[in-house]
N, C-alpha and C positions, 0 to 999 in steps of 0.2 A: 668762664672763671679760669684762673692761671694758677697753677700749683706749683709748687716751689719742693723737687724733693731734691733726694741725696742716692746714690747705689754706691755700694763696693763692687769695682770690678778688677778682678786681678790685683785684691790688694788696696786699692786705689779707692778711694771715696770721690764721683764725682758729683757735680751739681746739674741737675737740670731742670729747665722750666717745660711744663706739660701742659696743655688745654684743650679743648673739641671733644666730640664724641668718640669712646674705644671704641666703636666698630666703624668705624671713618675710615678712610681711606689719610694713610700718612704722610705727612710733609718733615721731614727732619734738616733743622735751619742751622748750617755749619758756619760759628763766625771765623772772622781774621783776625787779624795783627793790629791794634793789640788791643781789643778786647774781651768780648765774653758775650754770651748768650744779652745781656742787657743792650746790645744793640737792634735785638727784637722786641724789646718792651711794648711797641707799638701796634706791629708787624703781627703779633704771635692772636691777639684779641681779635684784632681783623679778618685772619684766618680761620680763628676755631668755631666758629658757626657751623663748620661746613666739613672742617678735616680735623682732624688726629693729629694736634702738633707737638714736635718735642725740640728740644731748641738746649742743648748740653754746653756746659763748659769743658774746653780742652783742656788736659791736664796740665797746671801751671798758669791757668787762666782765671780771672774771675772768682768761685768762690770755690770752681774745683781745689782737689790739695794740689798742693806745689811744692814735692820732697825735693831737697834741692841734689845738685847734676852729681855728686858724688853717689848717691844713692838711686839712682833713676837716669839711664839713658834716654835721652830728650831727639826722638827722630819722626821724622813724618809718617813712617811706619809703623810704630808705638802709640802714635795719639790715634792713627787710622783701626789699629788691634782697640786700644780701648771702646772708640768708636761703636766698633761692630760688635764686641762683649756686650753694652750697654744695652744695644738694642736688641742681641739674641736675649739677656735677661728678662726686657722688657716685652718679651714674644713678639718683639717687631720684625717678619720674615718679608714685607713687601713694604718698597718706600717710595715718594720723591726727596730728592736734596734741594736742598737753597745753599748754593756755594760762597762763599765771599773770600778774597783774601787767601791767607791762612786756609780756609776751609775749605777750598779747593783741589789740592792735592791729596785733601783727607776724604772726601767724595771720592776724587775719581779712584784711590787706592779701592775703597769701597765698592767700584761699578764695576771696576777692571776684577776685582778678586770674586764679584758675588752676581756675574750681570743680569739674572735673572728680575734679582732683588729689586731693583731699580725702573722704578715706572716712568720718572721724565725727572728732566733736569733742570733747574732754574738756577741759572750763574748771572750774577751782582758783580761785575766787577773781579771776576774770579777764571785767572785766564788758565787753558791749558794749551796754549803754543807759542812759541818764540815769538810768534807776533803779538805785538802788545808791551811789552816789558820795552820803558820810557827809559833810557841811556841817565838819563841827568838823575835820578835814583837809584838807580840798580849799580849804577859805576862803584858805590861804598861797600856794596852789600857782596858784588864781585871780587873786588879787592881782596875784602875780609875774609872771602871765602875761599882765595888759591895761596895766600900765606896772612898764618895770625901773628903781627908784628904789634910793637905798642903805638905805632904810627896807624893801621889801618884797624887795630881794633878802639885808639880813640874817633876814629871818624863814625864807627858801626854805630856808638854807644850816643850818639848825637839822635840817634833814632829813638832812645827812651826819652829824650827831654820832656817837658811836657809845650817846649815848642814846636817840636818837629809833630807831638801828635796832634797839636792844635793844627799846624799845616795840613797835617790828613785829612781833617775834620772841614775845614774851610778852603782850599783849593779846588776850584773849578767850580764853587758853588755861585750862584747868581746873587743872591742875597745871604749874606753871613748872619743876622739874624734870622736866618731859620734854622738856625743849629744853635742847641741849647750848650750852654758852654759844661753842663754836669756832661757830658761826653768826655770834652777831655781830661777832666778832671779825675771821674770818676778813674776813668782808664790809667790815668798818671798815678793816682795812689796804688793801685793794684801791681802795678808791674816797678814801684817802688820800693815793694816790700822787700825788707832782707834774703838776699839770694836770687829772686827772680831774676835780676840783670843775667847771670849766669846760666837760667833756663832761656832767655832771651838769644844770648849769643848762641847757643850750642843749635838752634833753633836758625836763628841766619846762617851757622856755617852750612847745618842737613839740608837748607832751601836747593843748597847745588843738588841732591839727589833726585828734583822732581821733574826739573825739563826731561830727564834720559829717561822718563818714565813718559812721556809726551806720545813717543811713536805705539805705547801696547794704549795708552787712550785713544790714540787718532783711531784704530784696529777696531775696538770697541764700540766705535759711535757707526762707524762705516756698517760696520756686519751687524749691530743690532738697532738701528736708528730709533734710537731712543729718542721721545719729541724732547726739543730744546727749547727754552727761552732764553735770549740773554739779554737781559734788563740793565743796562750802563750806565753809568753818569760820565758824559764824553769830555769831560772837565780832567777826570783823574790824570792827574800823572803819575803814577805808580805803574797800574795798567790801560794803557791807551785802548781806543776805540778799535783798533784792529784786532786786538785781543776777544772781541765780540764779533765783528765780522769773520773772523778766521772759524768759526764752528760749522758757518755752511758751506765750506768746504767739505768734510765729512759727512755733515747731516742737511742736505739741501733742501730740506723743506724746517731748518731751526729758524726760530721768529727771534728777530733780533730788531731791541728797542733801544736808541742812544738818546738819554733825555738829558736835558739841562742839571748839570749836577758834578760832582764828585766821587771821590773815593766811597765812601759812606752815604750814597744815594739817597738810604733809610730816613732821613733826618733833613733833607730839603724837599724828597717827591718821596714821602711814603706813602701816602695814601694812591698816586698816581702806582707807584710797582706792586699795592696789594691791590688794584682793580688789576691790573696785566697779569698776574698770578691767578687771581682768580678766576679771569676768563678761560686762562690758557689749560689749566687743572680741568675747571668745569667742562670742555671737550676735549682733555685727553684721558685724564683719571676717573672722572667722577662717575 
């Protein structure tokens, strides 16, 4: 059974979905750009048989709040502070992550600042080294990101359409109906809402603060070989297939899967990445 609560953390009301047994062993499911914990709607059931799942929306996401950027500096360092607030509330002192997107530089701020805390890592698509990051999407987001002009922030904002999220959703997938079109939909009204474009951009410009953070995660995985999965859809173009291969260099024994799929893996082989979790959990954490 999945529960749907709310915490104040620093102020901040977030949302997150919770299921499995308390005294389980945890999995905490960090999404990406641009949605919200609703990309585990599937993922989260399959899991709590067995573990402890908690599965949060990032501030500005989904049904967390989303004070807008006048009131609220929007950095990858603040959503990773809310992060670990949440989970100190929720007495959660030992975890695994599910990274995706977005929610990968909010893990690894999380592993790098707490590494004890951290029992294995399962990265969706969710890169931490220059390898990976596909030129023919990132070229906007660079842009935008070493001068904000009205030329290179109308290109950024091509990334709210709800064309460009339908591309996320449907690139590299084998079959496009297997992706329920309430994905991008749902994801298009949310980040529609008055203001959010503005937590958006403030959000692609901090994205330049997390490669220079790449070299204390490589440091991290090397000295504490945390077990890895990285579970891909070698379709994506956002984050390419290297971006998965590149973790065993650090951790030479990280299992890496590149399946038929995309950006949003979840939603064409989800059932295939919660048996690969499951195995992988059941002889490392369980």
């Amino acid at each position: 059974m999945v529960h749907y609560r709310y915490a104040t953390v620093r102020g901040q009301r977030l949302f997150y979905r919770e299921a499995g047994p308390a005294g389980a062993a945890t999995i905490v499911l960090l999404h990406g750009f641009p949605t919200s914990s609703f990309m585990f709607r599937d993922l989260i059931p399959a899991l709590a048989d067995r573990y402890h799942v908690i599965a949060p929306d990032h501030l500005g996401f989904g049904l967390s709040d989303a004070p807008p950027v006048d009131e609220f500096a929007y950095t990858f360092d603040a959503l990773a502070a809310l992060t670990a607030g949440l989970l100190d509330q929720l007495g959660v002192s030992r975890y695994a992550i599910y990274v995706q997107d977005y929610g990968a530089p909010i893990g690894w701020r999380l592993a790098v600042a707490n590494p004890d805390a951290i029992t294995a890592i399962v990265t969706q698509n969710g890169n931490g080294y220059d390898a990976g990051f596909i030129d023919g999407f990132w070229k906007t987001v660079w842009d935008y990101q070493r001068a904000q002009t009205p030329e290179t922030e109308a290109g950024i904002r091509t990334a709210l359409t709800i064309d460009a999220i339908k591309w996320q959703y449907l690139t590299g997938v084998p079959d496009d109906s297997l992706v329920s079109p309430d994905t991008w939909e749902h994801d298009f009204a949310l980040v529609s809402r008055p203001g959010n474009d503005e937590i958006q951009l403030a959000l692609f410009r901090d994205y330049a603060t997390n490669p220079p953070l790449y070299p204390a995660l490589h440091e991290y995985l090397r000295r504490h070989q945390p077990p890895v999965l990285a579970v891909w859809g070698r379709g994506d173009e956002i984050f390419g297939p290297d971006g998965a291969r590149a973790f065993a260099g650090d951790v030479p024994d990280a299992e890496i899967h590149l399946l038929d799929g995309g950006h949003f893996l979840l939603e064409s082989a989800g059932d295939e990445v919660a048996a690969l979790i499951r195995e992988f959990l059941g002889r490392k954490i369980a």
